[in-house]
N, CA and C atoms as an extended XYZ file, in Angstrom:
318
Properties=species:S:1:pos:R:3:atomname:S:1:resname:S:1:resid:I:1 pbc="F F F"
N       -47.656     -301.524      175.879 N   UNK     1
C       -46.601     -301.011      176.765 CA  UNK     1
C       -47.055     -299.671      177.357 C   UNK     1
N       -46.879     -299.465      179.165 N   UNK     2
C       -47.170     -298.123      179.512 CA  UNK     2
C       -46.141     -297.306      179.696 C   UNK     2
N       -46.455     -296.131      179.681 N   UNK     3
C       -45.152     -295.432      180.357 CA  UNK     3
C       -46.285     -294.352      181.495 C   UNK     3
N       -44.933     -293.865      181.737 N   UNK     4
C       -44.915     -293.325      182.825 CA  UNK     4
C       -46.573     -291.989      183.077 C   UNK     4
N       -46.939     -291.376      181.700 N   UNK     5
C       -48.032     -290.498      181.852 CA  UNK     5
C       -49.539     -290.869      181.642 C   UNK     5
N       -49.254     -292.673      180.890 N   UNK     6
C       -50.264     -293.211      180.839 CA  UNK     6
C       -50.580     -293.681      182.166 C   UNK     6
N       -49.808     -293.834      182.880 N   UNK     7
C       -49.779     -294.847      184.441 CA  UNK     7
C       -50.874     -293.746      185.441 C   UNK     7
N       -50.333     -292.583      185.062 N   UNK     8
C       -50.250     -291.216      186.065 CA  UNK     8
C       -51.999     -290.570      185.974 C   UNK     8
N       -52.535     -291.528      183.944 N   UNK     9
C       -53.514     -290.710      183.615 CA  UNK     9
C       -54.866     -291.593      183.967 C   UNK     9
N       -54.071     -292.853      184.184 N   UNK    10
C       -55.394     -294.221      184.738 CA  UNK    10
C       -55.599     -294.201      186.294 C   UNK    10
N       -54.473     -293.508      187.017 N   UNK    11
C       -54.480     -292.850      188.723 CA  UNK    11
C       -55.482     -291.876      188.490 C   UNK    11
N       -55.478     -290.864      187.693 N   UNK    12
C       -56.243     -289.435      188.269 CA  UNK    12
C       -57.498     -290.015      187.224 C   UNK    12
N       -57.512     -291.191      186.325 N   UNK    13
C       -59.496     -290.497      185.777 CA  UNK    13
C       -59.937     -292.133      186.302 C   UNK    13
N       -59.769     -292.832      187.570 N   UNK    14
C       -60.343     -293.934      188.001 CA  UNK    14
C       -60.276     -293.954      189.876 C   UNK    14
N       -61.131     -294.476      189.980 N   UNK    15
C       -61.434     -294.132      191.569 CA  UNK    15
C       -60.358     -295.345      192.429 C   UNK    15
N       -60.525     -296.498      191.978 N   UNK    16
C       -59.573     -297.474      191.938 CA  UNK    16
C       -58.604     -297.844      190.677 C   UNK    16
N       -57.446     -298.233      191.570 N   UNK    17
C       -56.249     -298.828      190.680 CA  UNK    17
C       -55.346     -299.378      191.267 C   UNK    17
N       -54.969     -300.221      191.104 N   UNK    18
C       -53.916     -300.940      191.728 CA  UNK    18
C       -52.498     -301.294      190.727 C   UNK    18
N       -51.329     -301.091      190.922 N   UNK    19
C       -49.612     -300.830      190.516 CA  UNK    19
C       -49.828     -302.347      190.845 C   UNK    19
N       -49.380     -303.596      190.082 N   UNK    20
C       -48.639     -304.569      190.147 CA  UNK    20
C       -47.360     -304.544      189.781 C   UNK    20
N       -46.641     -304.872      190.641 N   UNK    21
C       -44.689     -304.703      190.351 CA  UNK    21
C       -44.027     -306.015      190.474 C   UNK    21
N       -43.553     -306.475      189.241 N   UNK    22
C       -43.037     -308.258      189.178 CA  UNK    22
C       -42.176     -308.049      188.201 C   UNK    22
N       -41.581     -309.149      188.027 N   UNK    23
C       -40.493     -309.508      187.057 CA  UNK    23
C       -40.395     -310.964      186.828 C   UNK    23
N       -40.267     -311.294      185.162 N   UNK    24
C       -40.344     -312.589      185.274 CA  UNK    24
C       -39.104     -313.602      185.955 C   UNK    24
N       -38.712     -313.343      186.751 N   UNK    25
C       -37.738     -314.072      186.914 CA  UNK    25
C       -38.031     -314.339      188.858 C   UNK    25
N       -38.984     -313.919      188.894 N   UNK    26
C       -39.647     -313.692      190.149 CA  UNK    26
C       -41.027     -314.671      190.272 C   UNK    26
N       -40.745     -315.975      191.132 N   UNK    27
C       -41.778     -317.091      191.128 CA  UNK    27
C       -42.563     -316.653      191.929 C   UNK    27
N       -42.553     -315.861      193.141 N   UNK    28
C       -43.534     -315.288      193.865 CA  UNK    28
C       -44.738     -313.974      193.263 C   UNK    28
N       -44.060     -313.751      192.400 N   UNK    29
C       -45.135     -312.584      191.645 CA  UNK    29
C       -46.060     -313.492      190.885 C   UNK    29
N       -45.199     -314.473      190.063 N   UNK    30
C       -45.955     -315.412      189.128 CA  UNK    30
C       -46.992     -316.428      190.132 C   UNK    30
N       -46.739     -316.929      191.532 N   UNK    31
C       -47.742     -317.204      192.403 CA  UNK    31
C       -49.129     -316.283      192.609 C   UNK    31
N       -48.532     -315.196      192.991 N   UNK    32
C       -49.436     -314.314      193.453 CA  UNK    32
C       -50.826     -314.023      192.688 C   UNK    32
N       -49.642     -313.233      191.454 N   UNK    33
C       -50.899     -312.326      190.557 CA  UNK    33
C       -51.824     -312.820      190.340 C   UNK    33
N       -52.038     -314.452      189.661 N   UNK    34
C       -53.564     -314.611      189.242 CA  UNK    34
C       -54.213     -314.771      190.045 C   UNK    34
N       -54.224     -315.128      191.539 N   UNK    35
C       -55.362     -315.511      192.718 CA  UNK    35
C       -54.967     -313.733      193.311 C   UNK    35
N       -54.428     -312.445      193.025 N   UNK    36
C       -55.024     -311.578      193.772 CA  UNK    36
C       -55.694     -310.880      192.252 C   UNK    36
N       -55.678     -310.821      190.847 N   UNK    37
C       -56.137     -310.569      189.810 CA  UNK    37
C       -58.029     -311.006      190.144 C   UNK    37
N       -57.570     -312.131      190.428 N   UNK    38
C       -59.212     -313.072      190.863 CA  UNK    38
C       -60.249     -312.222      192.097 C   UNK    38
N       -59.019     -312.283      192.805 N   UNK    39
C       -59.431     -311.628      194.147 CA  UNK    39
C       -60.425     -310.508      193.889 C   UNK    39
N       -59.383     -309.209      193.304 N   UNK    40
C       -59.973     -307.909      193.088 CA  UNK    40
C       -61.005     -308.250      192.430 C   UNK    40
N       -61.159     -309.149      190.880 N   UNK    41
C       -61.987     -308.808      190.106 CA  UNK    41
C       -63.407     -309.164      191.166 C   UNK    41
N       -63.142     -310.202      191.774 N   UNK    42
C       -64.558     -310.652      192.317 CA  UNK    42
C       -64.867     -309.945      193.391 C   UNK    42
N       -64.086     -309.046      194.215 N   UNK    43
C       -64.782     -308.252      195.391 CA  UNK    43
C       -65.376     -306.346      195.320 C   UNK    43
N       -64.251     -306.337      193.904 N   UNK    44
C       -64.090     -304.926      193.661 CA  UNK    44
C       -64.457     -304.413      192.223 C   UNK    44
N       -65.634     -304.175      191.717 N   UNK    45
C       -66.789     -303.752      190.457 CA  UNK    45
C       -65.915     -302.990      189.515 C   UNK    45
N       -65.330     -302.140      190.202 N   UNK    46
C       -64.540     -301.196      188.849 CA  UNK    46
C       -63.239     -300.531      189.872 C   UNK    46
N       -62.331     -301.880      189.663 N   UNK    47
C       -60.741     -301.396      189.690 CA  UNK    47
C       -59.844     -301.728      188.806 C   UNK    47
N       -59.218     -300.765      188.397 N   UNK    48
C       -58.105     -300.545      187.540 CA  UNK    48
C       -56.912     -301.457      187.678 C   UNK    48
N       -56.619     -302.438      186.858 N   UNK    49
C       -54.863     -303.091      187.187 CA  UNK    49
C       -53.900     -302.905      186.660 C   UNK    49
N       -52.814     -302.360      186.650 N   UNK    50
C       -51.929     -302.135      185.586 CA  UNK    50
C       -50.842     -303.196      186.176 C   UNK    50
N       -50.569     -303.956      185.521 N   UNK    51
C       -49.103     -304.785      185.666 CA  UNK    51
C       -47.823     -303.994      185.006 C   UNK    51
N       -46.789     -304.432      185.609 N   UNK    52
C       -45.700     -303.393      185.775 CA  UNK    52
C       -43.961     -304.444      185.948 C   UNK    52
N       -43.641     -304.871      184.731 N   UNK    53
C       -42.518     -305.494      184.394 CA  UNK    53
C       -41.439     -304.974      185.187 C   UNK    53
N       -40.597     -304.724      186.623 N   UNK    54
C       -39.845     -303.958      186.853 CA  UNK    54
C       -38.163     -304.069      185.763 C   UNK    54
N       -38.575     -305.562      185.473 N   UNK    55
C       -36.916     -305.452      184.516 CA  UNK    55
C       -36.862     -305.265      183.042 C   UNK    55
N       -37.908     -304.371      182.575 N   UNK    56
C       -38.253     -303.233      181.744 CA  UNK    56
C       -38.618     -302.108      181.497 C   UNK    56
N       -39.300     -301.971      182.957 N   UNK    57
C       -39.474     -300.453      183.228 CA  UNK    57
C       -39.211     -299.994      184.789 C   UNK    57
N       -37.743     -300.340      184.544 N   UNK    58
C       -37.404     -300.022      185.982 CA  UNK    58
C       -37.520     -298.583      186.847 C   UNK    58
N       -37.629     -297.698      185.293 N   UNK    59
C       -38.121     -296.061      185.997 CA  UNK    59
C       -39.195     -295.832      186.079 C   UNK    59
N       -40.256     -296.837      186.110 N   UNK    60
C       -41.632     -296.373      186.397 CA  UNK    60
C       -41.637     -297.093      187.900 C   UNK    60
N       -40.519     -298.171      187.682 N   UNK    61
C       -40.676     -298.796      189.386 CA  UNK    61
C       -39.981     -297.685      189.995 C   UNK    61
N       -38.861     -297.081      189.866 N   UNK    62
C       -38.293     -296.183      190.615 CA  UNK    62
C       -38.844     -294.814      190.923 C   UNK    62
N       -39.706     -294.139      189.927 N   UNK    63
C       -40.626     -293.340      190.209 CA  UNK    63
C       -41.691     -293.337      191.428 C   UNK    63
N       -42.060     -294.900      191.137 N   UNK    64
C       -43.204     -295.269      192.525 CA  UNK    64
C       -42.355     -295.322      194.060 C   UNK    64
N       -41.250     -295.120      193.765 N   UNK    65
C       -40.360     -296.010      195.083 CA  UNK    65
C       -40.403     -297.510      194.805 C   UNK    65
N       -40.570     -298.193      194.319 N   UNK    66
C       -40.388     -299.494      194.325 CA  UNK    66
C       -39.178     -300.741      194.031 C   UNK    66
N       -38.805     -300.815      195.296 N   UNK    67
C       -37.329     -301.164      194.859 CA  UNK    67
C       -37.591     -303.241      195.540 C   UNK    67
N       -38.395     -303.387      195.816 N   UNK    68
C       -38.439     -304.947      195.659 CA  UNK    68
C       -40.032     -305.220      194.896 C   UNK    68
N       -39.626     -306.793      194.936 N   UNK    69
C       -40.985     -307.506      193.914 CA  UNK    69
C       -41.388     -308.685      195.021 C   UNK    69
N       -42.589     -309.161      194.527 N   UNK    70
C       -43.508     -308.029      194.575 CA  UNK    70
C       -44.081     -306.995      194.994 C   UNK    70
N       -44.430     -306.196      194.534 N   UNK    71
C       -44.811     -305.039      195.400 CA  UNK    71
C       -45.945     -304.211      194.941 C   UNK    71
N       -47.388     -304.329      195.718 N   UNK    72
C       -48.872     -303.819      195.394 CA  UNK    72
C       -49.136     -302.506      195.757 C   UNK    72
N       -49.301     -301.294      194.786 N   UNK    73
C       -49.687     -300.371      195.158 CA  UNK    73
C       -50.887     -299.746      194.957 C   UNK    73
N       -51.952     -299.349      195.972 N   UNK    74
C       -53.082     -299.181      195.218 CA  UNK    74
C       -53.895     -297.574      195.326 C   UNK    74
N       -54.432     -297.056      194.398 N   UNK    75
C       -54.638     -295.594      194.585 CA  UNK    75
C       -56.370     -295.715      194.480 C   UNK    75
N       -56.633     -294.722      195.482 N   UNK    76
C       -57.834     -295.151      196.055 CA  UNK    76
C       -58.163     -293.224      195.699 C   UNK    76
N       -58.806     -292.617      194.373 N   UNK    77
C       -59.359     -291.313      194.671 CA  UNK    77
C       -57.662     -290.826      194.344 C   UNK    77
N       -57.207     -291.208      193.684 N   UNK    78
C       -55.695     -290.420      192.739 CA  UNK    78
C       -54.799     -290.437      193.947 C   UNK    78
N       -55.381     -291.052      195.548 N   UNK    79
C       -54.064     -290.570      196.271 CA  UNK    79
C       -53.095     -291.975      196.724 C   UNK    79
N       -52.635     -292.649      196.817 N   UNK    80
C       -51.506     -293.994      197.301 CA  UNK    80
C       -52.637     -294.688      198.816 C   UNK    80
N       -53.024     -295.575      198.568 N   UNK    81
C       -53.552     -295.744      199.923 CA  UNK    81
C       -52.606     -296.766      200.668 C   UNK    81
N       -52.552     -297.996      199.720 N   UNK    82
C       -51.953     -299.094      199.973 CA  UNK    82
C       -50.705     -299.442      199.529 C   UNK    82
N       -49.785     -300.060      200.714 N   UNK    83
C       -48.225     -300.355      199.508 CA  UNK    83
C       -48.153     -301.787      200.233 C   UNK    83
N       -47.759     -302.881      199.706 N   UNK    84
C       -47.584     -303.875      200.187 CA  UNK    84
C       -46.404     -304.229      199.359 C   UNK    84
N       -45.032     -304.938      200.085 N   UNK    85
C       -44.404     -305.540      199.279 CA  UNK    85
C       -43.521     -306.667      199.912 C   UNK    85
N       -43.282     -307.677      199.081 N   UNK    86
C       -42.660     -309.273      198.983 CA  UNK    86
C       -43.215     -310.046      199.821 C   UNK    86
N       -43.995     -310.101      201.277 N   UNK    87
C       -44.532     -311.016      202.012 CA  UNK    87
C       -46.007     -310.153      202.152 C   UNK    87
N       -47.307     -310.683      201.629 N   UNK    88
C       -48.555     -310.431      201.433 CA  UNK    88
C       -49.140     -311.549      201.281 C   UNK    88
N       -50.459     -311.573      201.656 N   UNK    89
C       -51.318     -312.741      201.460 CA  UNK    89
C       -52.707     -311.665      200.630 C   UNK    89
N       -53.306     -312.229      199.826 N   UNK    90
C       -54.365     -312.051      199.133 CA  UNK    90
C       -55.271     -311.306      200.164 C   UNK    90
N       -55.470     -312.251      200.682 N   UNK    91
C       -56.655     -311.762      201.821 CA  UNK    91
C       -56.518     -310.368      202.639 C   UNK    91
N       -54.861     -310.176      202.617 N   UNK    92
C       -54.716     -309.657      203.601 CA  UNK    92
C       -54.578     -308.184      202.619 C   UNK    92
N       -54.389     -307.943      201.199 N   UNK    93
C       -54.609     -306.884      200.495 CA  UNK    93
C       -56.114     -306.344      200.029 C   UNK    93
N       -56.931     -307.620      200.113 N   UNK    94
C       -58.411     -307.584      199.982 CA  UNK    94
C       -58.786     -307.130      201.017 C   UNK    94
N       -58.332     -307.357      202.674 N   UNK    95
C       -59.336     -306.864      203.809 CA  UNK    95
C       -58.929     -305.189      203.689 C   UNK    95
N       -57.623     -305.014      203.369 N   UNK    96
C       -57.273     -303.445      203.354 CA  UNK    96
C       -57.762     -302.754      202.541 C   UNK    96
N       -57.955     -303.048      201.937 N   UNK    97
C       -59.082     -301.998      200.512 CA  UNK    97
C       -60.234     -302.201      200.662 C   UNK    97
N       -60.914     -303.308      201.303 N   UNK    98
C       -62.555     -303.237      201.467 CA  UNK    98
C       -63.634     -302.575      201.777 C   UNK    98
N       -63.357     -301.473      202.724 N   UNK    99
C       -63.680     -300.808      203.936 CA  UNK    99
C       -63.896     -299.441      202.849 C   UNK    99
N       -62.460     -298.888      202.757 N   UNK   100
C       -62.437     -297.530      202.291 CA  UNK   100
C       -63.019     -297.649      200.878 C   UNK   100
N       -62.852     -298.870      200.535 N   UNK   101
C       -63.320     -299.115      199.048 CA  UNK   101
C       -64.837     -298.811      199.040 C   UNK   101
N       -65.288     -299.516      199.829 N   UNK   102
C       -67.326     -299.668      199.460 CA  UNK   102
C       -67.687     -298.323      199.995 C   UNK   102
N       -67.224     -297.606      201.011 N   UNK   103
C       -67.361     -296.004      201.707 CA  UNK   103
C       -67.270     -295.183      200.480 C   UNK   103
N       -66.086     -295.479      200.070 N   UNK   104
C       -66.267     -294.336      198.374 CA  UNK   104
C       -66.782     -294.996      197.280 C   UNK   104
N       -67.415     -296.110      197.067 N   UNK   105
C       -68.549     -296.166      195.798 CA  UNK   105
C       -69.792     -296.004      196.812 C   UNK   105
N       -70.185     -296.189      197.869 N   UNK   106
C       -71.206     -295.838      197.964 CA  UNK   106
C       -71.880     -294.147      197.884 C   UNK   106
């Protein structure tokens, strides 16, 4: 289980990370996650995932702003780059991180 300073401490000591925000009662998160889980692992060498129960830790969703599911947030260098939420396609969270992604590991 995370809370809120562990969340805050895998943002500031990792270059990538990405906020997954779902709830089980939510069939579109349960679609999603494992083909964009797949996604990242295979395009992106060392990013961080934290999954994020919102109907257990609804103040770590409310902290982020996150008030629907799903909803992808990804911190690129400790700062928010990406927010995507409830209509996303894989591809279309993979082409947005690609770019700035390989610029800062290279």
């Amino acid at each position: 289980m995370q809370n809120l300073e562990s969340i805050n401490q895998t943002i500031k000591e990792n270059l990538a990370v990405m906020l997954y925000f779902s709830a089980p009662t939510c069939n579109v998160c349960h679609a999603l996650k494992p083909k964009l889980l797949e996604a990242v692992s295979e395009n992106f060498a060392s990013f961080e995932v934290i999954s994020i129960d919102v109907s257990t830790d609804a103040d770590i969703a409310a902290e982020f702003s996150v008030f629907a599911i799903p909803t992808v947030l990804v911190f690129l260098d400790s700062r928010e780059f990406l927010r995507k939420s409830r209509h996303m396609s894989v591809g279309e969270v993979i082409n947005e991180i690609k770019r700035p992604y390989e610029i800062m590991m290279s």
